[in-house]
VEXLO-680023 format. One line per field, with one value per residue (C-alpha): residue number from 1; x, y, z. Coordinates in steps of 0.05 Angstrom, whole numbers, always signed. Each point is the difference from the previous one (the first is absolute). Layout:
num (NUM_...)
px (X_...)
py (Y_...)
pz (Z_...)
//
This chain:
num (1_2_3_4_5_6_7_8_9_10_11_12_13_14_15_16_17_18_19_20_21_22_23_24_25_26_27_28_29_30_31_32_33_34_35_36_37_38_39_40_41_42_43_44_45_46_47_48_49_50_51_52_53_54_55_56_57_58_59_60_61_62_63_64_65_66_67_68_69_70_71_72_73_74_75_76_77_78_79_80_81_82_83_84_85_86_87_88_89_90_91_92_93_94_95_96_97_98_99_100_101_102_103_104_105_106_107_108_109_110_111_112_113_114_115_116_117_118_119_120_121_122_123_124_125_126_127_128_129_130_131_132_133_134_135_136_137_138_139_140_141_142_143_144_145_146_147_148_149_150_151_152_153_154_155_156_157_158_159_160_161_162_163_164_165_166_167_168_169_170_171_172_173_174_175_176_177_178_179_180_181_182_183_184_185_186_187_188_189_190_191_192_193_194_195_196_197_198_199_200_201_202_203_204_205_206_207_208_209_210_211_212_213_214_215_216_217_218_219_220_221_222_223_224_225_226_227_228_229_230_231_232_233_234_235_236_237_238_239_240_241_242_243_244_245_246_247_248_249_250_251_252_253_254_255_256_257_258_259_260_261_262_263_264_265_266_267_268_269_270_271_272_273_274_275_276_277_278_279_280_281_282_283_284_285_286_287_288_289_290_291_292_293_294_295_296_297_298_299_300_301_302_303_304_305_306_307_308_309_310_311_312_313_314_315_316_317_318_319_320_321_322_323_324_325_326_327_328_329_330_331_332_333_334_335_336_337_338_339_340_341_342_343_344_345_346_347_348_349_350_351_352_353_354_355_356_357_358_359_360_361_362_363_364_365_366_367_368_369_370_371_372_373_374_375_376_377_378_379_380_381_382_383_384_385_386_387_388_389_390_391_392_393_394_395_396_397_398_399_400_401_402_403_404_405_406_407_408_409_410_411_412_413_414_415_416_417_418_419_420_421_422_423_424_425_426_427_428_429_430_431_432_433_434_435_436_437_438)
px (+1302_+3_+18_-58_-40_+48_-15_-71_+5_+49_-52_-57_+41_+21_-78_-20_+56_-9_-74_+8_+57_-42_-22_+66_+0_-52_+28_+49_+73_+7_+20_-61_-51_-57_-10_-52_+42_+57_-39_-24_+61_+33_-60_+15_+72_-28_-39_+56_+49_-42_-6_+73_+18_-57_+31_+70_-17_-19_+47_+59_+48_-26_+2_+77_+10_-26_+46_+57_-15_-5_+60_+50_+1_+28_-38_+12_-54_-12_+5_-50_-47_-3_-14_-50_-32_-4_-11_-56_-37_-25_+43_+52_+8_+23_+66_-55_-33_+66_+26_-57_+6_+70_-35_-33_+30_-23_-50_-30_+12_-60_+39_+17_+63_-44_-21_+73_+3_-54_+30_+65_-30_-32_+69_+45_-57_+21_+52_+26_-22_+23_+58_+15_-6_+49_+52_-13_+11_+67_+23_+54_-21_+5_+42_+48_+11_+23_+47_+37_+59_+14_-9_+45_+51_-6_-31_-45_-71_-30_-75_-28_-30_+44_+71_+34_+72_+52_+44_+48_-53_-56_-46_-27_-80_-6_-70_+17_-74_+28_-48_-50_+34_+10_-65_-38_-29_-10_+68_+40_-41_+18_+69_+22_-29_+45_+57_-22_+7_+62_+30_-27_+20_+80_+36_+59_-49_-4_-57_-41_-2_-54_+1_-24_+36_+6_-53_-6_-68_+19_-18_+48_+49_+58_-25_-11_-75_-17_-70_-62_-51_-49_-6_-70_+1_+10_-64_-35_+3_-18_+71_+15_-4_-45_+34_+66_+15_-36_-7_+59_+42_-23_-3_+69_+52_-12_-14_+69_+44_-35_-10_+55_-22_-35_+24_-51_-35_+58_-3_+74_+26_+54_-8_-68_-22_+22_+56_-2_+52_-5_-12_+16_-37_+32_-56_+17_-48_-63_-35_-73_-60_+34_+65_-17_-25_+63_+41_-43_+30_+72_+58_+28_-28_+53_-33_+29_-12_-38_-47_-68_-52_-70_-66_-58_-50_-51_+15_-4_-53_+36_+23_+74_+24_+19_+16_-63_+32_+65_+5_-27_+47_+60_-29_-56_-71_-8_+49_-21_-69_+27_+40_-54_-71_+33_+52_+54_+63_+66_+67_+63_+25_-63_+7_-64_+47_+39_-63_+14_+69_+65_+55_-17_+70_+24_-25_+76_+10_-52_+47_+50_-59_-26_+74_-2_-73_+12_+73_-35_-59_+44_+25_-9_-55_-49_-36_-24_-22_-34_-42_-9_-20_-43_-34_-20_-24_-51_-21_-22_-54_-26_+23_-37_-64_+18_+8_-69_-31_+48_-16_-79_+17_+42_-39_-57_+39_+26_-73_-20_-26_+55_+49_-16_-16_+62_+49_-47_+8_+77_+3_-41_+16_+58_+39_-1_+55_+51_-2_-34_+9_-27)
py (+1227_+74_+18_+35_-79_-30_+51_-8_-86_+2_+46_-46_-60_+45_+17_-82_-32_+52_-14_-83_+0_+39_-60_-30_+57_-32_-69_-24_-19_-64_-33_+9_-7_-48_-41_+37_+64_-38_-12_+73_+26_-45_+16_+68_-9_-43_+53_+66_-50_-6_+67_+15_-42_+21_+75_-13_-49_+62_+50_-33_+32_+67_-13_-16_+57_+49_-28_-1_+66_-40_-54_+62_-24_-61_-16_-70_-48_+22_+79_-16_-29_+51_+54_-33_-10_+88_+8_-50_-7_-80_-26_-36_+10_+68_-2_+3_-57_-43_+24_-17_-68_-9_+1_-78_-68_-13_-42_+70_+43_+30_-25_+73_-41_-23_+66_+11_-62_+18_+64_-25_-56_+50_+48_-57_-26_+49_+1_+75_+13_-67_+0_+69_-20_-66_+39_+60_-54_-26_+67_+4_+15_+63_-37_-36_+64_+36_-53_-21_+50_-27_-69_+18_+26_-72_-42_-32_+29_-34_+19_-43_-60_-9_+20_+13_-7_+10_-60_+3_+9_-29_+38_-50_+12_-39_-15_+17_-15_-46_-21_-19_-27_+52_+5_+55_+61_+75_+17_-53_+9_+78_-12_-55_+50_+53_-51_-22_+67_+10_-61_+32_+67_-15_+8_-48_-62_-47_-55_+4_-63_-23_-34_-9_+6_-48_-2_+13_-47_-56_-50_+26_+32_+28_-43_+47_+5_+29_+22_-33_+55_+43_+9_-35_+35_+72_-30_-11_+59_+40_+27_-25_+57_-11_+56_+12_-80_-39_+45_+34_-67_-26_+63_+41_-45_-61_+34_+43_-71_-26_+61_+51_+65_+43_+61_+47_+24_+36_-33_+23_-38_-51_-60_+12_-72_+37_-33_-73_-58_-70_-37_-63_-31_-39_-49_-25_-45_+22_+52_-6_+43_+72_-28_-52_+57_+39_-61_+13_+65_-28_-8_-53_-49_-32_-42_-35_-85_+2_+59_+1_+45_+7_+45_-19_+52_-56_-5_+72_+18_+69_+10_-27_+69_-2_-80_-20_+44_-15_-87_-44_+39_-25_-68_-11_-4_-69_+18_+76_-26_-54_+63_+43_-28_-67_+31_-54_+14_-5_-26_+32_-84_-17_+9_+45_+53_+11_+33_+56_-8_+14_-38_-44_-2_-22_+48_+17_+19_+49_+62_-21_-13_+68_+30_-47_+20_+65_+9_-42_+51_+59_-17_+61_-34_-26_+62_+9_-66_-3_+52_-29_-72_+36_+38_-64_-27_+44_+69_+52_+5_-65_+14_+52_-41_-52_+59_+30_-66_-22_+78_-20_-71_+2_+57_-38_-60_+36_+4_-79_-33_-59_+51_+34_-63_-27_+53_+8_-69_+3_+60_-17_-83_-45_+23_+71_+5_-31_+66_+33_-51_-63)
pz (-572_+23_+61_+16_-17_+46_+53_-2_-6_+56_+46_-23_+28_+66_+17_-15_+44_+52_+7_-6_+50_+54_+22_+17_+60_+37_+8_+59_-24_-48_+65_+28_-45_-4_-63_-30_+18_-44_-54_-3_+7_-62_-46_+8_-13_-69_-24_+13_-33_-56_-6_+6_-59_-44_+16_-25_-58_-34_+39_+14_-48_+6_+80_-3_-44_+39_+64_-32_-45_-67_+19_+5_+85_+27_+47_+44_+23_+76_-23_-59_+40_+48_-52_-30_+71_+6_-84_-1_+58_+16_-54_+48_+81_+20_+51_+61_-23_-14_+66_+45_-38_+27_+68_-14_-17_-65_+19_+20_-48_-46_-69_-21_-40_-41_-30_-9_-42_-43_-10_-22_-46_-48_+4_-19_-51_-40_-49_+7_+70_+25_-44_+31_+74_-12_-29_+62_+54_-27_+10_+72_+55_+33_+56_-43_-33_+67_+24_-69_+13_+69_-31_-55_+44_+53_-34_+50_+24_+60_-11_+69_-25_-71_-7_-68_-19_-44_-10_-62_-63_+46_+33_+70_+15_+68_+41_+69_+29_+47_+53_-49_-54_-50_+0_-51_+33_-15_+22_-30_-63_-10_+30_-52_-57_+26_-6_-69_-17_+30_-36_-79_+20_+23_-57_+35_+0_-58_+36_+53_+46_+52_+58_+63_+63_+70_+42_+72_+2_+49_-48_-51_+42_-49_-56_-63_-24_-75_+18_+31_-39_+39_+68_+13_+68_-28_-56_+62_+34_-58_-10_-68_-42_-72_-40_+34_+11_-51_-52_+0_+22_-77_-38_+35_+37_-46_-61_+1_+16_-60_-53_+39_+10_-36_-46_+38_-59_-34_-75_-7_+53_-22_+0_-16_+49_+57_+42_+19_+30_+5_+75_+32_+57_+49_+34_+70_+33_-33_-38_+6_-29_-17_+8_-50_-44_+4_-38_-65_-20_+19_-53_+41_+63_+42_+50_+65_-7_+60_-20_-29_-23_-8_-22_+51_-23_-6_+80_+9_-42_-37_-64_-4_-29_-75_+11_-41_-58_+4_+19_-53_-48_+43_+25_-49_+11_+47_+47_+8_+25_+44_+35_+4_+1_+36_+53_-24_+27_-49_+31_-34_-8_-39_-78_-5_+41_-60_-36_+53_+22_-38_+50_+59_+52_+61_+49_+22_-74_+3_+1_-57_-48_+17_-24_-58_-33_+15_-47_-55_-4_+4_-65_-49_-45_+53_+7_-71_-5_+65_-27_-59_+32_+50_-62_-31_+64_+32_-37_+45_-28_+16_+69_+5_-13_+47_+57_-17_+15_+65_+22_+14_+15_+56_+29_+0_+28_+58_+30_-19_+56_-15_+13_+64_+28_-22_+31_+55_+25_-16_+43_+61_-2_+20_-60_+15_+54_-60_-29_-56_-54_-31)
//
């Protein structure tokens, strides 16, 4: 389409949206409102949607070609968003909308996520546009980039809530998040990409290894704890960020320990797969829901004896990440749904644990199993058949599929009245003082 069509389709959807939100003005808070009000309110919501994804089923790759000047920008999830919010007015929430949704628990908020979902759904629909914008967001980040030379020359970054370290040809990611677990939230989530990054760029590290760290929780005082997922009180409270947490968790952090990172566009960059290493996981005590996610990109799960993990999205009522892509390849198709749409809970002792877990060991022998994965995958050839294995196993492409759909999904999720009711009662009942996890 020419850009003078686009303009005028992109005004036409301005004036509509403009005129059929007006209404929203006039009603109290979500909070506050009666159920008619409610029921107003979400028909309204229905019918801009609609409109919305009518808009970029036809527009979508001329849309992401005009924000990122014909793919010649790279432009990352958060930053994209927010320029389509000023290029294309009532396409997704401007930054005054998402901001004054930061005010309310998400019980309260409008649902301007959701927008964002659509948005991304019909981007990463697309073969070159999606295509495009997975490649952009394996590119490091700007933070990583400013504190590799001081890494280089100490090899060890402390980054608040994850720490990463040079050890021989192993470069340690550790959870810090100690009060709560190791529990995901925005920081951690950006944090532990930074460290990813960190780990791919050194040129002194051979694997990347992930664990969690002890806790300071009086229940698990000292104990180590892999990860218990996201931090249903931060979900609560509305603090759990759609594009820079769940998004970009899936398509940045976890996407570069899996694929590496990216060659940024420059088709003469050797090797042309960008830069990659393999990564062990080290499991103490549990890893449940994103933790649990994390062991399905891994080269190599050690787990303690006494440790467990688990995927209760059934419980929680979100999208378990890229889980629902990635299990039933690993544990086949009966056990991935008795995980996820059946909350079971998998011992490291029981024989189904070896679907997902490489070495079970005595938790005192956690550290010297650590030292011996990691000089078996430094060997010279693993890298080129890692890629190679990983290449057979999951093509971007149809990851890119999968992340078009999770992109709406989950949005839509976050606002289902399972889910606020879920981490509303968490957060306000008996359970809540026991921190913010399961």
């Amino acid at each position: 389409m020419s850009g003078d069509g686009l303009t005028a389709a992109a005004q036409a959807l301005a004036v509509e949206i403009r005129t059929r939100e007006a209404p929203l003005a006039a009603l109290p808070p979500r909070s506050g409102r009666s159920e008619d009000e409610q029921g107003r309110a979400a028909a309204i919501h229905r019918v801009c949607r609609g409109l919305r994804a009518s808009f970029l089923r036809t527009h979508a790759a001329a849309v992401y070609d005009r924000l990122t000047a014909g793919r010649t920008r790279r432009v990352g999830l958060t930053a994209l968003a927010e320029a389509a919010a000023e290029a294309f007015p009532g396409l997704v929430p401007t930054r005054a909308e998402l901001d004054e949704e930061l005010r309310h628990t998400q019980a309260e908020k409008e649902g301007r996520e959701i927008d964002q979902g659509i948005f991304f759904r019909e981007i990463l629909r697309l073969p070159e546009a999606g295509g495009h914008l997975v490649d952009v967001l394996r590119d490091p980040t700007p933070r990583a980039r400013g504190l590799l030379p001081d890494f280089r020359a100490t090899g060890r970054a402390e980054l608040g809530k994850v720490t990463v370290e040079r050890r021989g040809d192993a470069g340690h990611v550790t959870f810090h998040n100690e009060s709560c677990l190791n529990a995901e939230d925005n920081e951690l989530i950006a944090q532990f990409e930074i460290a990813v990054d960190l780990v791919l760029l050194d040129d002194g590290i051979r694997v990347g290894v992930l664990r969690g760290g002890p806790m300071t929780h009086p229940r698990y005082q000292g104990r180590r704890i892999f990860s218990a997922g996201v931090n249903l009180a931060d979900l609560h409270h509305g603090r759990i960020s759609f594009t820079g947490f769940l998004l970009q968790r899936e398509l940045g952090c976890i996407s570069k320990m899996y694929r590496g990172l990216s060659t940024e566009g420059r088709p003469d960059t050797f090797p042309a797969h960008g830069t990659e290493k393999p990564w062990v996981a080290a499991v103490d005590t549990f890893a449940i829901g994103g933790g649990a996610q994390l062991l399905l990109v891994m080269d190599k799960v050690i787990a303690a004896a006494d440790s467990y993990l688990s995927l209760p999205a059934a419980q929680e009522g979100i999208v378990p990440g890229a889980a629902n892509f990635r299990l039933g390849r690993l544990t086949g198709d009966r056990v991935a749904r008795q995980l996820v749409l059946g909350g079971r809970k998998i011992w490291a002792g029981e024989p189904d644990a070896r679907l997902l877990v490489d070495e079970v060991v005595d938790p005192r022998a956690m550290d010297r199993a650590v030292e011996e994965a990691v000089a078996r995958l430094a060997a010279p050839a693993v890298l080129a058949n890692r890629r190679m294995l990983r290449l057979s196993e999951e093509p971007v492409d149809a990851f890119r599929s999968y992340m078009a759909e999770f992109s709406l999904a989950q949005a839509q999720r976050l606002y289902g009245e399972d889910v606020l009711d879920k981490v509303g009662r968490f957060t306000t009942g008996p359970s809540a003082a026991k921190e913010a996890v399961r």
